[in-house]
CHARMM-style PDB file with segment names, atoms N, HN, CA, C and O in Angstrom:
ATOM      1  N   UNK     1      15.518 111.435 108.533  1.00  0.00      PROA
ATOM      2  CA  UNK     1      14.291 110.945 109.139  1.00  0.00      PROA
ATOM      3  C   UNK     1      13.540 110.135 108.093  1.00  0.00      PROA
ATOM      4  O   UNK     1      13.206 110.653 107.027  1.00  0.00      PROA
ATOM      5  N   UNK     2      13.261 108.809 108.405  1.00  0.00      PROA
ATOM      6  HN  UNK     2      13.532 108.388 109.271  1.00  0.00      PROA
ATOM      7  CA  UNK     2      12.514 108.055 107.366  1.00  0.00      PROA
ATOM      8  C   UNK     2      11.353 108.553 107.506  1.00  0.00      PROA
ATOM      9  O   UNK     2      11.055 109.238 108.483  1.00  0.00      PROA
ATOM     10  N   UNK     3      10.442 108.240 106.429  1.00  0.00      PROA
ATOM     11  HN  UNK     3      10.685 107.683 105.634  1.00  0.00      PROA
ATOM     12  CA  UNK     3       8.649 108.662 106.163  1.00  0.00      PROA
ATOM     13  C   UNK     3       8.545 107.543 107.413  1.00  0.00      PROA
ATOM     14  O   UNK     3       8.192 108.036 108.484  1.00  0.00      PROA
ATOM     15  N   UNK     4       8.680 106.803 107.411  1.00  0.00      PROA
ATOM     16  HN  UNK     4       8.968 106.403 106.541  1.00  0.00      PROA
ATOM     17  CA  UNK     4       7.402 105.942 108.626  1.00  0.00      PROA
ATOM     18  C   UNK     4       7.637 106.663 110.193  1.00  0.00      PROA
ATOM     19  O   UNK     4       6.719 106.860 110.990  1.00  0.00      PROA
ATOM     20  N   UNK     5       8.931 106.968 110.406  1.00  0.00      PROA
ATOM     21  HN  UNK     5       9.677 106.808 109.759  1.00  0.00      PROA
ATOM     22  CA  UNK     5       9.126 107.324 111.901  1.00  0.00      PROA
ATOM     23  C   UNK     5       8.271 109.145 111.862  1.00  0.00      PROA
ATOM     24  O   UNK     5       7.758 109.582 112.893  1.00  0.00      PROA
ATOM     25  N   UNK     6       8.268 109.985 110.521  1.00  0.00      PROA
ATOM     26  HN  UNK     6       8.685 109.630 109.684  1.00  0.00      PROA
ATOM     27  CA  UNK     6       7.773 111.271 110.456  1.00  0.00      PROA
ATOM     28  C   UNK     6       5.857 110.743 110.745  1.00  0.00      PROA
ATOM     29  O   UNK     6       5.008 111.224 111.496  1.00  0.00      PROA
ATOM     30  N   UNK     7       5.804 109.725 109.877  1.00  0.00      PROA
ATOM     31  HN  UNK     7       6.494 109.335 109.267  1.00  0.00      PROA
ATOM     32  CA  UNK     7       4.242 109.011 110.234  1.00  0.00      PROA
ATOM     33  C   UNK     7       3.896 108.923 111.494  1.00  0.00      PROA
ATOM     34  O   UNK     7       3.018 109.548 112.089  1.00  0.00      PROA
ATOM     35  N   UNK     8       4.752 107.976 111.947  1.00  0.00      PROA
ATOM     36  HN  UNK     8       5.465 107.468 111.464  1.00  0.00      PROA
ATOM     37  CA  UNK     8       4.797 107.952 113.589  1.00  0.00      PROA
ATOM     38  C   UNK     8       4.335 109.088 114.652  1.00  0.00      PROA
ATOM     39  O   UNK     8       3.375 109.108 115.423  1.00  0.00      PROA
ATOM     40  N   UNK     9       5.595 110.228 114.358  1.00  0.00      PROA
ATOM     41  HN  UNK     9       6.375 110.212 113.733  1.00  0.00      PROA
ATOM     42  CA  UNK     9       5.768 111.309 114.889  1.00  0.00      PROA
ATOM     43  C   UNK     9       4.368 112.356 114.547  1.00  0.00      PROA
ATOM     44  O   UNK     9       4.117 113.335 115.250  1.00  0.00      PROA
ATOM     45  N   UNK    10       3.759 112.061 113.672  1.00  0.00      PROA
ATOM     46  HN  UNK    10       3.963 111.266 113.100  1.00  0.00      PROA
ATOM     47  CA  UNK    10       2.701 112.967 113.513  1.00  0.00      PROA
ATOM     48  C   UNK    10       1.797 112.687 114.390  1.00  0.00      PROA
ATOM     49  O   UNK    10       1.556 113.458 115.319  1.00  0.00      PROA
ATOM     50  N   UNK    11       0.992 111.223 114.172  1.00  0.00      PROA
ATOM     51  HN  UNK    11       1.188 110.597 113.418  1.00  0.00      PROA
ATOM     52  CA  UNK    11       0.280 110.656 115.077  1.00  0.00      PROA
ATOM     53  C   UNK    11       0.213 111.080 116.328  1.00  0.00      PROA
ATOM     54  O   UNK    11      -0.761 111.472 116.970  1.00  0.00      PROA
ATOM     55  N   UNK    12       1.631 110.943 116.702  1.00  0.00      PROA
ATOM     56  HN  UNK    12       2.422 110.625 116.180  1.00  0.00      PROA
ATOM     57  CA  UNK    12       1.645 111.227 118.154  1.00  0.00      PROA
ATOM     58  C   UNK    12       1.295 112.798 118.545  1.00  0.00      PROA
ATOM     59  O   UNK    12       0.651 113.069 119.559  1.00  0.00      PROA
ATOM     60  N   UNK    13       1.712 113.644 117.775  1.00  0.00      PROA
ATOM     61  HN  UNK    13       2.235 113.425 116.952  1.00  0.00      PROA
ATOM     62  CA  UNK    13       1.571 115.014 117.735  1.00  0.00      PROA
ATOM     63  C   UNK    13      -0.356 115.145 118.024  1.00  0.00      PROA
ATOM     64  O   UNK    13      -1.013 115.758 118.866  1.00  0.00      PROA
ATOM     65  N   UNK    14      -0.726 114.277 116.911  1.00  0.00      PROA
ATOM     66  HN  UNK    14      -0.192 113.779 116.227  1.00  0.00      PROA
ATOM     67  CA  UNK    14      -2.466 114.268 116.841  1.00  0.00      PROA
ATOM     68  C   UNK    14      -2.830 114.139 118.047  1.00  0.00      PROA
ATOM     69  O   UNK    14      -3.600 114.851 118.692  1.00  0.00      PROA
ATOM     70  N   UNK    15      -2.276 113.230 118.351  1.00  0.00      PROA
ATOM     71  HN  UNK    15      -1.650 112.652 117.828  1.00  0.00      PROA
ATOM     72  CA  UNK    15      -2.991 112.109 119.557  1.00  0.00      PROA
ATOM     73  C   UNK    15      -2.695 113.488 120.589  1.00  0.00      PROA
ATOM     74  O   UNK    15      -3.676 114.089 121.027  1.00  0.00      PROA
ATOM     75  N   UNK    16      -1.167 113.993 120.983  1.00  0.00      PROA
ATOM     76  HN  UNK    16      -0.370 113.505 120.627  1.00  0.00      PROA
ATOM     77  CA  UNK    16      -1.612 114.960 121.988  1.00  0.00      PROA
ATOM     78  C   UNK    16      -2.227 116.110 121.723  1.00  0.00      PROA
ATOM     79  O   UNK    16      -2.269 116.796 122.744  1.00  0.00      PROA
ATOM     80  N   UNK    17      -2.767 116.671 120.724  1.00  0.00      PROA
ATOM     81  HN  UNK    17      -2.733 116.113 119.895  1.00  0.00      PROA
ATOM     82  CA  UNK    17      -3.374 117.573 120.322  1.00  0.00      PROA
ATOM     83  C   UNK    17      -5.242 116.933 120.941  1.00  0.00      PROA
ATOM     84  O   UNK    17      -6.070 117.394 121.727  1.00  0.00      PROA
ATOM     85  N   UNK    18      -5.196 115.939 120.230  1.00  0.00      PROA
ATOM     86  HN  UNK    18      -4.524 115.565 119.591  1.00  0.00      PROA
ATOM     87  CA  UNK    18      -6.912 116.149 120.723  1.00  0.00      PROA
ATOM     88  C   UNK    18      -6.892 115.330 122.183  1.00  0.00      PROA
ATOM     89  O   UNK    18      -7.985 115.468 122.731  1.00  0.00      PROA
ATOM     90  N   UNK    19      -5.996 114.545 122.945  1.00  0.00      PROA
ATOM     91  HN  UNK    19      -5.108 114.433 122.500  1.00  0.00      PROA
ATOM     92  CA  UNK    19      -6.494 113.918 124.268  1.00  0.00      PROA
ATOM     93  C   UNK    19      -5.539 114.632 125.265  1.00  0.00      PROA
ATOM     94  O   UNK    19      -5.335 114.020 126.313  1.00  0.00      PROA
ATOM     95  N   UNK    20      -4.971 115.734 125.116  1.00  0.00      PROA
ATOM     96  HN  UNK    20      -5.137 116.231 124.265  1.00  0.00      PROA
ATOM     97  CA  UNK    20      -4.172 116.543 125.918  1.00  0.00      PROA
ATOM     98  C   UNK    20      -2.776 116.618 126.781  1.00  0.00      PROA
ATOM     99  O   UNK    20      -1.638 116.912 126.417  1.00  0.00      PROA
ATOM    100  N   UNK    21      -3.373 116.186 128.249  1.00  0.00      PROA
ATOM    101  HN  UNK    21      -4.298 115.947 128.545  1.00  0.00      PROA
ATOM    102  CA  UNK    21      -1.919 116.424 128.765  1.00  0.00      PROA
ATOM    103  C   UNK    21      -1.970 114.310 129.664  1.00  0.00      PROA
ATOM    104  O   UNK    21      -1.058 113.666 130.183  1.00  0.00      PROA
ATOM    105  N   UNK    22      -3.259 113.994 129.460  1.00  0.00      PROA
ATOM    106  HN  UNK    22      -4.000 114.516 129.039  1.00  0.00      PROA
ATOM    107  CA  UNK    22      -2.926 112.419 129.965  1.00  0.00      PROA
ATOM    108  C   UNK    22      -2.328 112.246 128.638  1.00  0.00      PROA
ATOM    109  O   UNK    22      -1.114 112.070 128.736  1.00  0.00      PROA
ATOM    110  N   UNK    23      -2.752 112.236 127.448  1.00  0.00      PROA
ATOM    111  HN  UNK    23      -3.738 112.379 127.369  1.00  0.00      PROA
ATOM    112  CA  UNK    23      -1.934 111.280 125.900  1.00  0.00      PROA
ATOM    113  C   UNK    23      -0.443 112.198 126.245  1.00  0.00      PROA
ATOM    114  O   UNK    23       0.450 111.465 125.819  1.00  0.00      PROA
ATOM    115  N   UNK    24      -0.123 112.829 126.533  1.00  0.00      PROA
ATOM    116  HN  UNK    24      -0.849 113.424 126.880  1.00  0.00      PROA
ATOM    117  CA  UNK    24       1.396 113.154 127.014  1.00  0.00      PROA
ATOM    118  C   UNK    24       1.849 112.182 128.016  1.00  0.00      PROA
ATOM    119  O   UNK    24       2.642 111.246 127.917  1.00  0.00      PROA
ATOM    120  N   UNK    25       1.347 112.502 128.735  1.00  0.00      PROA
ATOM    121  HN  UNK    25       0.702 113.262 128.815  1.00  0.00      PROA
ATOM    122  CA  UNK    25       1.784 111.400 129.882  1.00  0.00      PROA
ATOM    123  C   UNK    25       2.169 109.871 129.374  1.00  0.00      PROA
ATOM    124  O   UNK    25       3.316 109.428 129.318  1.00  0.00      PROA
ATOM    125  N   UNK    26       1.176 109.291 129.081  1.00  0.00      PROA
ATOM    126  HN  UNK    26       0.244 109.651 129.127  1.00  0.00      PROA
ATOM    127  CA  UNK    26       1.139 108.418 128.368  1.00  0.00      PROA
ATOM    128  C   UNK    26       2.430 108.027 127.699  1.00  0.00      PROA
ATOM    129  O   UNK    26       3.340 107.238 127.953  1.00  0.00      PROA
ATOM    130  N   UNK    27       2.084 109.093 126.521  1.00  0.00      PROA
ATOM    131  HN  UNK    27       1.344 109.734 126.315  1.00  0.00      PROA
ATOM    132  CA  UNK    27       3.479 109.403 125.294  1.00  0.00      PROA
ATOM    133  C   UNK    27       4.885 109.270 125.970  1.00  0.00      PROA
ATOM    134  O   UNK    27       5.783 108.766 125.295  1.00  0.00      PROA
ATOM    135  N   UNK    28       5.168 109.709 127.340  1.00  0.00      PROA
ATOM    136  HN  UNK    28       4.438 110.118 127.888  1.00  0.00      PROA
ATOM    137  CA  UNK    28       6.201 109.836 127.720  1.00  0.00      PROA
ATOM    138  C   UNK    28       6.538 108.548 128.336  1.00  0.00      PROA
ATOM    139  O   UNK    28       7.708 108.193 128.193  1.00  0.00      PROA
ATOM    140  N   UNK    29       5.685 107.710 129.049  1.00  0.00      PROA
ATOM    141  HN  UNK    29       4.735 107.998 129.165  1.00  0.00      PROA
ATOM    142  CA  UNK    29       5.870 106.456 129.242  1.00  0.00      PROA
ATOM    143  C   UNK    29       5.874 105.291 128.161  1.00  0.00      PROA
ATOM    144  O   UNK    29       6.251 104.185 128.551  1.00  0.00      PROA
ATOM    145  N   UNK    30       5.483 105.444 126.828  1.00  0.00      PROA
ATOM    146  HN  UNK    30       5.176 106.342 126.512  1.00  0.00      PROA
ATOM    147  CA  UNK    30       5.518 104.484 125.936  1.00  0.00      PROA
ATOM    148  C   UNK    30       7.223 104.792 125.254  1.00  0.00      PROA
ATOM    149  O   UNK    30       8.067 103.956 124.929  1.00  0.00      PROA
ATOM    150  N   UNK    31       7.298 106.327 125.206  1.00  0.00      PROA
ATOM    151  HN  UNK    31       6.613 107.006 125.470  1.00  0.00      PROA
ATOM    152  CA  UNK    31       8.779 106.689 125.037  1.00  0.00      PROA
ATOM    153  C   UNK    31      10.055 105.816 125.711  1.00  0.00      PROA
ATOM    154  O   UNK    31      10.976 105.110 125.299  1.00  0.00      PROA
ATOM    155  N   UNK    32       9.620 106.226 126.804  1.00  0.00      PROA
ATOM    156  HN  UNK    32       8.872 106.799 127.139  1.00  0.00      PROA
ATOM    157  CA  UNK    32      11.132 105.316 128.000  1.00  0.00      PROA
ATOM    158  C   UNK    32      10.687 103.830 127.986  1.00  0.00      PROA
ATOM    159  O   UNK    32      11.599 103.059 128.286  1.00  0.00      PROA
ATOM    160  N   UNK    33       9.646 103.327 127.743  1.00  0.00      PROA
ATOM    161  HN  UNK    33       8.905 103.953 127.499  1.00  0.00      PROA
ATOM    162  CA  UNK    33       9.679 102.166 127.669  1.00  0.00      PROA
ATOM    163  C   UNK    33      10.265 101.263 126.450  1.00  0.00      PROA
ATOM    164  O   UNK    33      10.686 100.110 126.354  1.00  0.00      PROA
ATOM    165  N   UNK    34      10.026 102.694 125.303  1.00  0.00      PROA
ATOM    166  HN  UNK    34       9.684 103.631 125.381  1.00  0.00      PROA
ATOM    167  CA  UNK    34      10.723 102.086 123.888  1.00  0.00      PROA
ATOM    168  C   UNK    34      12.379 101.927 124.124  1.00  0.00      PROA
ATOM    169  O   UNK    34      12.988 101.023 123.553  1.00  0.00      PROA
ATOM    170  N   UNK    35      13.183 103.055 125.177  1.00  0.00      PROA
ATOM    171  HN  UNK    35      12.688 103.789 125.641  1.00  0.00      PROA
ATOM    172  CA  UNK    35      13.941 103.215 125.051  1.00  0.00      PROA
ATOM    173  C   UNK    35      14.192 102.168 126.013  1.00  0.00      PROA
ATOM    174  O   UNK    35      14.451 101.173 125.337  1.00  0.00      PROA
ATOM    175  N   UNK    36      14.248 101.889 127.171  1.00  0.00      PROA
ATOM    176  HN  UNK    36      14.038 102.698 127.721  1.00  0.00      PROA
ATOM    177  CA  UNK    36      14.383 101.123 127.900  1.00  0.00      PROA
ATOM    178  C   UNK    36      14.307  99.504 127.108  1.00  0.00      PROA
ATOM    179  O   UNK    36      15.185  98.838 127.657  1.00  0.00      PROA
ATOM    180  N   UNK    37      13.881  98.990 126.470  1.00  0.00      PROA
ATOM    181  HN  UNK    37      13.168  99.531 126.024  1.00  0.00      PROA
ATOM    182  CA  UNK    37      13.375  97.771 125.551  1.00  0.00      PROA
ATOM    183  C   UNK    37      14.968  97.781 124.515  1.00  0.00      PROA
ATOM    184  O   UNK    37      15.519  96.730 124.188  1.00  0.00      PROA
ATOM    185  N   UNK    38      15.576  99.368 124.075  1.00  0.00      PROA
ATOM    186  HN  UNK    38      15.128 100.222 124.341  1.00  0.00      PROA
ATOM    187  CA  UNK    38      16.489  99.363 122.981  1.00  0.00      PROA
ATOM    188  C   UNK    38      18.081  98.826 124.048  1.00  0.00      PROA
ATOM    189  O   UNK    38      19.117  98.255 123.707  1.00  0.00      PROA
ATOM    190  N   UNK    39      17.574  99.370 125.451  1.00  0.00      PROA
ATOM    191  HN  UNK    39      16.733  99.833 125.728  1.00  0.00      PROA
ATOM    192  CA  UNK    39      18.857  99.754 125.746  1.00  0.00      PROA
ATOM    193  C   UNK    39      19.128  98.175 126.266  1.00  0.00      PROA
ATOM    194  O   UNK    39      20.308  97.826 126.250  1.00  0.00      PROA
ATOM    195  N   UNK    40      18.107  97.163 126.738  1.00  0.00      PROA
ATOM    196  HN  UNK    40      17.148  97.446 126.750  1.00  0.00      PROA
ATOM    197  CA  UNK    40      17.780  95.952 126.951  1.00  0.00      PROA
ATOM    198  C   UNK    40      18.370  95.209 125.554  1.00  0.00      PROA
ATOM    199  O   UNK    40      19.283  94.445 125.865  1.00  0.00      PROA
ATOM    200  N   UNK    41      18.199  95.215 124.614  1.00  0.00      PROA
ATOM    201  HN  UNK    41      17.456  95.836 124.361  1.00  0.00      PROA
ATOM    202  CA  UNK    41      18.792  94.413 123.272  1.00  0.00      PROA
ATOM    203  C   UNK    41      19.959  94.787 123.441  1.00  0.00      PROA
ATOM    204  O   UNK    41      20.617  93.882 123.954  1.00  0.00      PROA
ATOM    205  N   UNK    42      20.838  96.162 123.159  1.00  0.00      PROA
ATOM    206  HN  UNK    42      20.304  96.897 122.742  1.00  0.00      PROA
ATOM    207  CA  UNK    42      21.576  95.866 122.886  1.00  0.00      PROA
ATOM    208  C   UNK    42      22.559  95.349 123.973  1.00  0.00      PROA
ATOM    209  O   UNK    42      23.742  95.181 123.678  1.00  0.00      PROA
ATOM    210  N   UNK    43      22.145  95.121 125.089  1.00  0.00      PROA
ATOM    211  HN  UNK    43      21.184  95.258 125.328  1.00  0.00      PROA
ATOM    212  CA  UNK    43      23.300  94.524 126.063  1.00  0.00      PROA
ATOM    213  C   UNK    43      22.557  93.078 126.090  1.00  0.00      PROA
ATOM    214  O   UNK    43      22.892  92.592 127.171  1.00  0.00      PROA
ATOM    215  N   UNK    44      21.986  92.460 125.636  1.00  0.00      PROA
ATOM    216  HN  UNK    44      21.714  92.854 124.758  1.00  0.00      PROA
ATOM    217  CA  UNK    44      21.489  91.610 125.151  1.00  0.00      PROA
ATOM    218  C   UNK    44      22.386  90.839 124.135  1.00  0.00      PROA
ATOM    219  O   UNK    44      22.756  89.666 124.090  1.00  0.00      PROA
ATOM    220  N   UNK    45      22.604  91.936 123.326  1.00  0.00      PROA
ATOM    221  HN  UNK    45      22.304  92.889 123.363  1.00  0.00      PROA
ATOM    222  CA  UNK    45      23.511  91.603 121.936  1.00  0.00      PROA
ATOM    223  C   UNK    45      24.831  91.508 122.065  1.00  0.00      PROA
ATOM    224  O   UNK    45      25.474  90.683 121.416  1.00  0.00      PROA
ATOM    225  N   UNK    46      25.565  92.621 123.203  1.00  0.00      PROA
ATOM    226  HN  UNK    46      25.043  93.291 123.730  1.00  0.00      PROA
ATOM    227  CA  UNK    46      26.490  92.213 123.330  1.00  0.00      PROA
ATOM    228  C   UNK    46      26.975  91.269 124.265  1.00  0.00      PROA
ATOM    229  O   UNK    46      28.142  90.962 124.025  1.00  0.00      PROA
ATOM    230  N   UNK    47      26.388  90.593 125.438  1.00  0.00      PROA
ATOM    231  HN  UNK    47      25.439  90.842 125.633  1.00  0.00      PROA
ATOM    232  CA  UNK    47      26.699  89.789 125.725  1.00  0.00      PROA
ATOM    233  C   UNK    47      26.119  88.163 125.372  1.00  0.00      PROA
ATOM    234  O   UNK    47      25.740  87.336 126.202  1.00  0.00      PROA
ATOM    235  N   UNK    48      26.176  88.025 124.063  1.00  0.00      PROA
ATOM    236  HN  UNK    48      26.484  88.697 123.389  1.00  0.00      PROA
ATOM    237  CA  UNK    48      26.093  87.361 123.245  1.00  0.00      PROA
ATOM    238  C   UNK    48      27.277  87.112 122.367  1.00  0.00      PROA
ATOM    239  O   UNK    48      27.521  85.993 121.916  1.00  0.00      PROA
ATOM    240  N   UNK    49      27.828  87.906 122.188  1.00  0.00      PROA
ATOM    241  HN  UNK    49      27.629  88.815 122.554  1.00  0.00      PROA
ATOM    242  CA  UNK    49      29.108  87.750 121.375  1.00  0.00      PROA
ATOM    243  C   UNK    49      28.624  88.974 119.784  1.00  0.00      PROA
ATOM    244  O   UNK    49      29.123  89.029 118.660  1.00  0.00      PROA
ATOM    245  N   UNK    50      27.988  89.417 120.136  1.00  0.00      PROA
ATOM    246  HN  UNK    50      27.582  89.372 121.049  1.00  0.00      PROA
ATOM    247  CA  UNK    50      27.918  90.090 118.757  1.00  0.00      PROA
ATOM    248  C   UNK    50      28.350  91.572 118.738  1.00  0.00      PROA
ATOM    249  O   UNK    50      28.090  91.587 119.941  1.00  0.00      PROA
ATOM    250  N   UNK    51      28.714  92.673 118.526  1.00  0.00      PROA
ATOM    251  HN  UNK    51      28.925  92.661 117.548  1.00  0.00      PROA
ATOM    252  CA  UNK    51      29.462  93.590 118.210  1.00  0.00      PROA
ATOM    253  C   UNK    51      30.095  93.955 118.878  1.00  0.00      PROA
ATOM    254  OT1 UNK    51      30.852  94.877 118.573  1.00  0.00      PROA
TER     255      UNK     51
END
């Protein structure tokens, strides 16, 4: 685990600690959207010609 993603990961811990169960909600939609965005590149990438 790099220091910036443990940085990350704290924050977020904060954030649902003091704004509750909406900053979850939230959290869980900025989540699938990160993932959704990763899973978008890399078929991106490969139909491009690259790996």
């Amino acid at each position: 685990m790099t220091t910036q993603l443990a940085c990350e990961l704290t924050v977020l811990v904060l954030a649902a600690r003091v704004f509750g169960a909406d900053a979850l909600a939230v959290l869980r939609r900025l989540a699938a959207a990160g993932v959704r965005a990763g899973v978008s590149e890399m078929t991106r990438h490969e139909r491009e010609g690259g790996r």
